[in-house]
N, C-alpha and C positions, 0 to 999 in steps of 0.2 A: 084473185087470179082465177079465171076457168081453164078448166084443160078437159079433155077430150077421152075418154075412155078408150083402149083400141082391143085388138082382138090377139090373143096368145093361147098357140096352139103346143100342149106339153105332152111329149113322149117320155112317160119317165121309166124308168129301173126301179124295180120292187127292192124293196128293201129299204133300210135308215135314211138315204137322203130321201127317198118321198116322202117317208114320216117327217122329216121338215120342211119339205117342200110346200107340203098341203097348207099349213102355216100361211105360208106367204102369197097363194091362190086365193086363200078366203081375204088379207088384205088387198090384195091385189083386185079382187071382186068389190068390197066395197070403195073400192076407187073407181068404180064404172069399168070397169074393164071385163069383155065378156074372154070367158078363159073356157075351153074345150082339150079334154084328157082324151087320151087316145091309149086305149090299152089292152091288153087281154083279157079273154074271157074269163081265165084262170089265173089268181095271184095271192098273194098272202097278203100283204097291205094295200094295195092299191081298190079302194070300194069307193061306189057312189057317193057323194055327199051333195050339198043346195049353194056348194061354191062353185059348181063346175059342170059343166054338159060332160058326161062322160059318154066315150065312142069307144064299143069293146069288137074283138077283132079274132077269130075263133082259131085255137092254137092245136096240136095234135094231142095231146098230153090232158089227166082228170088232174082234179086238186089233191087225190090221192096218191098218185106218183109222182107229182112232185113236192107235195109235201115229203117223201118217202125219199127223195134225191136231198132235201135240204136238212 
């Protein structure tokens, strides 16, 4: 069967479901599928990786205060 890779664009929330999420971006990439994260400048889990075009988004807050909040 051929199929068609398409394009999925993810807003996610820091914290435990990214850490599974990412998972399934990197399968989801090697199924042809181009995948683009859309995130904050500032986060705990959410980092670059070669599964995913990442587009970060300038917040008011350093990773100091909120790491200091969490």
């Amino acid at each position: 069967a051929v199929a068609a890779g398409g394009k999925l664009l993810v807003v996610p929330v820091d914290g435990s479901h990214w850490l599974s999420m990412r998972e399934v971006l990197g399968s989801l990439r090697d199924r042809g599928h181009e995948v683009v994260v859309v995130a904050p400048e500032v986060s705990l889990h959410i980092k670059p990786s070669k599964d995913f075009v990442m587009k970060m988004y300038p917040v008011p807050y350093t990773y100091e205060q909120m790491e200091k909040e969490f």
